[in-house]
ROBA-707010 format. One record per residue: residue in three letters; residue number from 1; x, y, z of N, C-alpha, C, O in turn. Coordinates in steps of 0.2 Angstrom, whole numbers. Layout:
N
<resn:Ala, resi:NUM, n.x:X, n.y:Y, n.z:Z, ca.x:X, ca.y:Y, ca.z:Z, c.x:X, c.y:Y, c.z:Z, o.x:X, o.y:Y, o.z:Z>;
...
//
This chain:
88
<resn:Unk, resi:1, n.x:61, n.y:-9, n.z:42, ca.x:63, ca.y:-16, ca.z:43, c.x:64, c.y:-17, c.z:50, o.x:61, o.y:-22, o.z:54>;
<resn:Unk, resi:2, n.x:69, n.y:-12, n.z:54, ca.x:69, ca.y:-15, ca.z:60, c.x:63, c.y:-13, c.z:63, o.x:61, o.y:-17, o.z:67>;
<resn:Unk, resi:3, n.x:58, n.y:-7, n.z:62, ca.x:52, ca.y:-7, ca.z:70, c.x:49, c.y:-13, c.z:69, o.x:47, o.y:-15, o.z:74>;
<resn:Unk, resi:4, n.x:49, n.y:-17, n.z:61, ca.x:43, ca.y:-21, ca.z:59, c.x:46, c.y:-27, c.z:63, o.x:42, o.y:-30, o.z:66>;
<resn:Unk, resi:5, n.x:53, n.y:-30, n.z:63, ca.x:57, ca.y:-36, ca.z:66, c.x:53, c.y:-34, c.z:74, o.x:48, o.y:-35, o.z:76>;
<resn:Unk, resi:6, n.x:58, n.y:-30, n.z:75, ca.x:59, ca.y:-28, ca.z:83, c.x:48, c.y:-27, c.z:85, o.x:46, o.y:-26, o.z:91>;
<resn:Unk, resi:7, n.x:45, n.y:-27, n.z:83, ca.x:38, ca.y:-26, ca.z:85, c.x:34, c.y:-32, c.z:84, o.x:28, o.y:-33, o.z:86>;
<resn:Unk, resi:8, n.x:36, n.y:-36, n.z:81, ca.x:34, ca.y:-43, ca.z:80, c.x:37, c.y:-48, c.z:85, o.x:34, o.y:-53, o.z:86>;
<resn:Unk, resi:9, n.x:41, n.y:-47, n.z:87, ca.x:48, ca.y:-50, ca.z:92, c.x:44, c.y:-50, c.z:98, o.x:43, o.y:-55, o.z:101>;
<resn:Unk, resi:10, n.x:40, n.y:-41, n.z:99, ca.x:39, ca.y:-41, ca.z:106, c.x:29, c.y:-42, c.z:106, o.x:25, o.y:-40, o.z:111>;
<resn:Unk, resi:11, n.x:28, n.y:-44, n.z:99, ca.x:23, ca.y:-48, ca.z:101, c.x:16, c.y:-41, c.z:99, o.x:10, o.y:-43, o.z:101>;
<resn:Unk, resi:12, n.x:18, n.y:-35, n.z:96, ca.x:17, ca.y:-29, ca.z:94, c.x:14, c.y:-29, c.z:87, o.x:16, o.y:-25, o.z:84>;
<resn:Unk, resi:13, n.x:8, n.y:-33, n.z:85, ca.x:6, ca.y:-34, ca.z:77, c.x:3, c.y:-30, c.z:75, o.x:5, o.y:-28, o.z:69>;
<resn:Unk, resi:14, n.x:-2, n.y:-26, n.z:79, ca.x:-4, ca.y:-17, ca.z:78, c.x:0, c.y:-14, c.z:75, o.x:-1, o.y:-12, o.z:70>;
<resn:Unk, resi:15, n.x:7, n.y:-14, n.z:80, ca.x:13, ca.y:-8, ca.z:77, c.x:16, c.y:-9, c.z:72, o.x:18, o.y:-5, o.z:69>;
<resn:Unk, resi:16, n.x:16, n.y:-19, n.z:71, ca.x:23, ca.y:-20, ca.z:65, c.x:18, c.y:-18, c.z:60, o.x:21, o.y:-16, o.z:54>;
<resn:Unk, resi:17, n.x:10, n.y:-19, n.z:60, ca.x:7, ca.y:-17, ca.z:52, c.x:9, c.y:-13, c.z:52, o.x:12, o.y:-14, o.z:47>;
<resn:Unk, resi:18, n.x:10, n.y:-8, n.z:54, ca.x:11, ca.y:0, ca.z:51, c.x:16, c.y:0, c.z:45, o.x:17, o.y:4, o.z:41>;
<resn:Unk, resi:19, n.x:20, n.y:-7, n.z:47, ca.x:28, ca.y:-6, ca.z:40, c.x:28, c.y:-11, c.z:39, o.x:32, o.y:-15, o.z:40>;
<resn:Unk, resi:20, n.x:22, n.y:-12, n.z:34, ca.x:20, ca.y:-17, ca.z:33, c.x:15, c.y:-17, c.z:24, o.x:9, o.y:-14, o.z:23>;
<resn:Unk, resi:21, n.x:17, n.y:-21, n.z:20, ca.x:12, ca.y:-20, ca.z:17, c.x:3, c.y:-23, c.z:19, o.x:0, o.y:-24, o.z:25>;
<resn:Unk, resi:22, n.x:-1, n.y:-22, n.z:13, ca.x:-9, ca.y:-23, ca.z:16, c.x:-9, c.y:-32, c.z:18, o.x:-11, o.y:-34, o.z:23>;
<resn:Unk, resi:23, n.x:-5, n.y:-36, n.z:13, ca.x:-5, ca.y:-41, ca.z:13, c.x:0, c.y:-45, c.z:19, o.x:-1, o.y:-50, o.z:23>;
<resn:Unk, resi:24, n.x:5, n.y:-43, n.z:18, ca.x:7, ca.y:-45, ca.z:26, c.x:5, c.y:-42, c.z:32, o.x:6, o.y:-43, o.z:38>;
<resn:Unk, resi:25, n.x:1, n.y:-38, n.z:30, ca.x:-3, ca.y:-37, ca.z:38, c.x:-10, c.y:-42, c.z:38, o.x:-13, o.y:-42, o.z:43>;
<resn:Unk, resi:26, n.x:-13, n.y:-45, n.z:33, ca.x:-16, ca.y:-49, ca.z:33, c.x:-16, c.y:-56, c.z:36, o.x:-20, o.y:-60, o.z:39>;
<resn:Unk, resi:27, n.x:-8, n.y:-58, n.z:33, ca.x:-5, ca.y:-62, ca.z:37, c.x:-3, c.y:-64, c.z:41, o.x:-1, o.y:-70, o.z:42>;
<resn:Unk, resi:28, n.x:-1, n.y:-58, n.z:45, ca.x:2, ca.y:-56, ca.z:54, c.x:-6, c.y:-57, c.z:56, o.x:-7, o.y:-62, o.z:61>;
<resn:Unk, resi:29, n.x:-11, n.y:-54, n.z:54, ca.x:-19, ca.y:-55, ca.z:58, c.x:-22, c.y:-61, c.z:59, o.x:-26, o.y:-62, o.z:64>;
<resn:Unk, resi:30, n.x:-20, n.y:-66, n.z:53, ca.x:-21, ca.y:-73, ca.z:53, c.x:-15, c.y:-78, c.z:57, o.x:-16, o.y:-84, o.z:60>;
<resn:Unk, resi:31, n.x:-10, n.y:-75, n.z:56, ca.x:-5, ca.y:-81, ca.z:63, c.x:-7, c.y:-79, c.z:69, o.x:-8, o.y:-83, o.z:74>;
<resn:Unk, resi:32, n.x:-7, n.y:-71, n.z:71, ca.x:-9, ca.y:-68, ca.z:76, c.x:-15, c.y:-73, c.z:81, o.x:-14, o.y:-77, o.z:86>;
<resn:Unk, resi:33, n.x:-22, n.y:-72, n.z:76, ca.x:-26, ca.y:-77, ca.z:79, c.x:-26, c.y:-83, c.z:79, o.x:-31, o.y:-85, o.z:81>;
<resn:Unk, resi:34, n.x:-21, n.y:-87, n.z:77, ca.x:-18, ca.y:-94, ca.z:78, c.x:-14, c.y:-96, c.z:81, o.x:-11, o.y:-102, o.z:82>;
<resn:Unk, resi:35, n.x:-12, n.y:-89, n.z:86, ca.x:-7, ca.y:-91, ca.z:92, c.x:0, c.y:-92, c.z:89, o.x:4, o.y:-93, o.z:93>;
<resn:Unk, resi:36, n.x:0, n.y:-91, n.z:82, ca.x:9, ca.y:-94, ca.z:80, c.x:15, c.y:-89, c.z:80, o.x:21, o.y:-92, o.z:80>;
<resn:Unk, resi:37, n.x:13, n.y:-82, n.z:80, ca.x:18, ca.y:-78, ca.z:79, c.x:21, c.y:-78, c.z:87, o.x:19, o.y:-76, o.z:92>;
<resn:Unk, resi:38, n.x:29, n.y:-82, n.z:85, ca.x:34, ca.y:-83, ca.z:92, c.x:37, c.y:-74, c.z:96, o.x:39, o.y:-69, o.z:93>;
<resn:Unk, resi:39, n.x:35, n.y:-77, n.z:104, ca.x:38, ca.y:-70, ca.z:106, c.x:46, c.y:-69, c.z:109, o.x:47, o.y:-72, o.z:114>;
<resn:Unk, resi:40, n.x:49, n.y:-65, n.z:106, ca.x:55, ca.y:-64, ca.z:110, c.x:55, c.y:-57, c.z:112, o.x:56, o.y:-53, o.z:108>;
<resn:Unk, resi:41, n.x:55, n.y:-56, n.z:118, ca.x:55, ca.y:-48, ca.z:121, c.x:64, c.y:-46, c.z:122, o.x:67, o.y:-41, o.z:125>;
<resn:Unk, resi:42, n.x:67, n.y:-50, n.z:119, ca.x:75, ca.y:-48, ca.z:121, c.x:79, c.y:-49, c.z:114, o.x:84, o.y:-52, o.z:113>;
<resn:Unk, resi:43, n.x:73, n.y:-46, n.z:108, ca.x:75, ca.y:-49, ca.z:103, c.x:80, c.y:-42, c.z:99, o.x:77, o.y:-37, o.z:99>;
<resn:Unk, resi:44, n.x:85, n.y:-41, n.z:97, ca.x:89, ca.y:-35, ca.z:96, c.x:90, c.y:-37, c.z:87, o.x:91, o.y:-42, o.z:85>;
<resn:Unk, resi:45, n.x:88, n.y:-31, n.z:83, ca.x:87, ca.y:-32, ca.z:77, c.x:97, c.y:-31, c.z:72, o.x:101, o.y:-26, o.z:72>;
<resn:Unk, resi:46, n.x:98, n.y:-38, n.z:68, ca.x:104, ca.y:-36, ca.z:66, c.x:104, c.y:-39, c.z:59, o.x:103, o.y:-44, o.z:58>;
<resn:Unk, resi:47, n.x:106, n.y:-33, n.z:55, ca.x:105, ca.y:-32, ca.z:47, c.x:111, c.y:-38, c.z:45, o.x:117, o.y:-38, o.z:47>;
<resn:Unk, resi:48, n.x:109, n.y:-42, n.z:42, ca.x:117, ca.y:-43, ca.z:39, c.x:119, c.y:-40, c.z:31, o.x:125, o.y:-40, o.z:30>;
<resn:Unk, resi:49, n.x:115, n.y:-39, n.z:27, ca.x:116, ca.y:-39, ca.z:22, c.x:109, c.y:-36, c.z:17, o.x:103, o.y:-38, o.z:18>;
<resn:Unk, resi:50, n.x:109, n.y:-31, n.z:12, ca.x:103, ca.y:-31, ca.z:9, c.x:104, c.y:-28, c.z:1, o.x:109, o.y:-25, o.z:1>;
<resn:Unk, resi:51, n.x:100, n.y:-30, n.z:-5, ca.x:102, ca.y:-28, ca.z:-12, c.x:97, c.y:-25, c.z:-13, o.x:92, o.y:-25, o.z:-8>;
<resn:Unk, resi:52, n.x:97, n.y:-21, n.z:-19, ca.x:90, ca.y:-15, ca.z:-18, c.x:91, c.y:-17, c.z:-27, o.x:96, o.y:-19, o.z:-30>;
<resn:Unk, resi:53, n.x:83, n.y:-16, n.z:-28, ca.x:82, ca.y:-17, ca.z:-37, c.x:78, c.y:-13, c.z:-38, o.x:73, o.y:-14, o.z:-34>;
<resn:Unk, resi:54, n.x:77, n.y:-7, n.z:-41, ca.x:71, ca.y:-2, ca.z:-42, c.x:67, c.y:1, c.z:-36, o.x:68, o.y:6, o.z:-33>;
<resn:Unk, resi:55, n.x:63, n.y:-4, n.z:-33, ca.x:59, ca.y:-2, ca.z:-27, c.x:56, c.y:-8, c.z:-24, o.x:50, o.y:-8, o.z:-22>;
<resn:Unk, resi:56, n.x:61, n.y:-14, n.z:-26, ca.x:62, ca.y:-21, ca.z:-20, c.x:68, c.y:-20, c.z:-18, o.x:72, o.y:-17, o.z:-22>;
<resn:Unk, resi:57, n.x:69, n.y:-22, n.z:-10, ca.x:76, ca.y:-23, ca.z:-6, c.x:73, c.y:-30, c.z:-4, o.x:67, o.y:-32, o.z:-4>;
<resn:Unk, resi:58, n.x:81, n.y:-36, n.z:-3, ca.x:80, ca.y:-39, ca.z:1, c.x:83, c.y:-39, c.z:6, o.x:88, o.y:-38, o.z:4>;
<resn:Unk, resi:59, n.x:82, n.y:-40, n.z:13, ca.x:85, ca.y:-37, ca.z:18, c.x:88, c.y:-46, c.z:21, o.x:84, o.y:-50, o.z:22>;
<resn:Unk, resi:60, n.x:94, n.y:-46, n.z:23, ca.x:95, ca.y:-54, ca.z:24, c.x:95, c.y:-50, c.z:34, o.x:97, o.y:-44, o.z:35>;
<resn:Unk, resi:61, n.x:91, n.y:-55, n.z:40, ca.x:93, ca.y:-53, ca.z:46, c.x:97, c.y:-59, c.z:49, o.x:99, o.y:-64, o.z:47>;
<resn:Unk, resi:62, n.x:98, n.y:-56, n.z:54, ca.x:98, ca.y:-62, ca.z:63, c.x:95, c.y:-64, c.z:63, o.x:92, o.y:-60, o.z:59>;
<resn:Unk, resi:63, n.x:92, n.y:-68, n.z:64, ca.x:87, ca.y:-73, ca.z:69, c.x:89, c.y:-74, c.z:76, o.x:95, o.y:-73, o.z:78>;
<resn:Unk, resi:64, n.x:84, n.y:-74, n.z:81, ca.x:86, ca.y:-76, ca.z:87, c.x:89, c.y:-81, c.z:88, o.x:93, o.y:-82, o.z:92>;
<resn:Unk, resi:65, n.x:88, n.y:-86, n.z:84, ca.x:92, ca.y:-93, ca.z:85, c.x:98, c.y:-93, c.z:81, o.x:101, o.y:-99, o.z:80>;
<resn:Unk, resi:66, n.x:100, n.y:-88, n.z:78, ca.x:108, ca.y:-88, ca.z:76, c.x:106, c.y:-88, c.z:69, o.x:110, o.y:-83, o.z:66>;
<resn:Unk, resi:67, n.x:102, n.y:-90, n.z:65, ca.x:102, ca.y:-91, ca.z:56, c.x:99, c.y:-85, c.z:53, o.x:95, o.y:-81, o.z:56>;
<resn:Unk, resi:68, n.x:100, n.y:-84, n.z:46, ca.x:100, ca.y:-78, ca.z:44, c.x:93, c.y:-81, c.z:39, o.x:92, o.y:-87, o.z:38>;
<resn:Unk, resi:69, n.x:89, n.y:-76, n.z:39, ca.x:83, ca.y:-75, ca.z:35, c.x:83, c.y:-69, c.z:31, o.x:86, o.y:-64, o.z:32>;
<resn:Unk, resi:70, n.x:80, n.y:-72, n.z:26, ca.x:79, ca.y:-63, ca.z:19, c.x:73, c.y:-61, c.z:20, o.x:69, o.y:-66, o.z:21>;
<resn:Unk, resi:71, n.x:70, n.y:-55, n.z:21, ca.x:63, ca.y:-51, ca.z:21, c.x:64, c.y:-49, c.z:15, o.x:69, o.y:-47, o.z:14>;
<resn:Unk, resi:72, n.x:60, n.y:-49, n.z:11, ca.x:59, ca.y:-43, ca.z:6, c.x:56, c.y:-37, c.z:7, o.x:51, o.y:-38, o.z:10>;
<resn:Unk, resi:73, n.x:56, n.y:-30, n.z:5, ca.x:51, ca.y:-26, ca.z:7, c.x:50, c.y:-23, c.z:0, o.x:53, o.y:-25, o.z:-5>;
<resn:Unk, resi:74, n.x:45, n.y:-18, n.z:0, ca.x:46, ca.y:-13, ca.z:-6, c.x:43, c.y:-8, c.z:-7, o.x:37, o.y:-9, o.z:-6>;
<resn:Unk, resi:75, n.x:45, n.y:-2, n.z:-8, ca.x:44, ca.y:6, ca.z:-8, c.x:38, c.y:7, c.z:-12, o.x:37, o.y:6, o.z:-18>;
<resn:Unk, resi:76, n.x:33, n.y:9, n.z:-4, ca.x:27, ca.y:11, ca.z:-9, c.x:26, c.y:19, c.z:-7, o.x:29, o.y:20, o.z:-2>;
<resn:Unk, resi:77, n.x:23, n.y:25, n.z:-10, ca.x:26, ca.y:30, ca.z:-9, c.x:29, c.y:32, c.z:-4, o.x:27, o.y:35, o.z:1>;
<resn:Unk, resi:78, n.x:37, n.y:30, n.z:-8, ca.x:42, ca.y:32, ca.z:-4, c.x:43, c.y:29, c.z:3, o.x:48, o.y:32, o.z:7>;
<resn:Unk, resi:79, n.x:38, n.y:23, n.z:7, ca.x:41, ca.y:21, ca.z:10, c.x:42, c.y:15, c.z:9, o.x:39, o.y:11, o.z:5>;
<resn:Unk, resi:80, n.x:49, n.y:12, n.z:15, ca.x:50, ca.y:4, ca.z:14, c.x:47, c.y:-2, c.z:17, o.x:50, o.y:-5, o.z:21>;
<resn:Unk, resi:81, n.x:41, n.y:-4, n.z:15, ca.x:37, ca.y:-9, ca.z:20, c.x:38, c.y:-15, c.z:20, o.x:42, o.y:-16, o.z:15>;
<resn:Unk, resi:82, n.x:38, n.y:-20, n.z:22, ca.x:40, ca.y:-26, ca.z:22, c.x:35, c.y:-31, c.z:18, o.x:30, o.y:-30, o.z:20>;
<resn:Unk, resi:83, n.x:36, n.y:-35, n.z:15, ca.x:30, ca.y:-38, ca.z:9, c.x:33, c.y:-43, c.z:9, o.x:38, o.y:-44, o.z:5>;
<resn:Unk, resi:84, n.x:28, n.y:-50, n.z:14, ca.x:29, ca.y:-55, ca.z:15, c.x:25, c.y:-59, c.z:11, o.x:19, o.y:-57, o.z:12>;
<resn:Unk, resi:85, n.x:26, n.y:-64, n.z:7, ca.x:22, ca.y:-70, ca.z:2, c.x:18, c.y:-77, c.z:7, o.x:20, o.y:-79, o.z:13>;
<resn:Unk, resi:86, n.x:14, n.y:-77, n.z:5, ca.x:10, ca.y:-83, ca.z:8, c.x:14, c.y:-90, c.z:7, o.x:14, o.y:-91, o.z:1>;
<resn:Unk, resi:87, n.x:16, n.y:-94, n.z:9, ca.x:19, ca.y:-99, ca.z:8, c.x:16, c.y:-107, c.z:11, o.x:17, o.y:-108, o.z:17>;
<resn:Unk, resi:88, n.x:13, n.y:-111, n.z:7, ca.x:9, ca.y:-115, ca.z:5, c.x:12, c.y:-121, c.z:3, o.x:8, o.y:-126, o.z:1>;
//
């Protein structure tokens, strides 16, 4: 969760798929080319809270602008990627 925050922050979409599932790295490739993913290079990653169910977490963070957001992730062997939904 943090290399994926903290690499996306610094505008790093190569690195953050790495912890990432197939599908949110599809959709980091498509904001990517649409100019939308916002960059912050002073961006410091901070957990606030996270629940684990079998092999989903959701992880609640910081935002740079003060407000908390949930990521979900989910363990695919044995690692924890981050698995963003398309929202429409």
């Amino acid at each position: 969760m943090k290399n994926f925050t903290e690499n996306i922050s610094k505008g790093r979409v190569e690195e953050a798929k790495k912890y990432a599932t197939e599908t949110t790295g599809d959709m980091l490739d498509m904001a990517s080319g649409m100019g939308i993913i916002p960059v912050d290079p002073d961006y410091k990653f901070e957990m606030l809270n996270d629940s684990i169910v079998d092999n989903k977490a959701w992880v609640t963070i910081l935002n740079t602008n003060g407000s908390s957001e949930v990521i979900e992730t989910v363990k695919i062997d044995g690692e924890w990627l981050v698995h963003m939904r398309p929202k429409f």
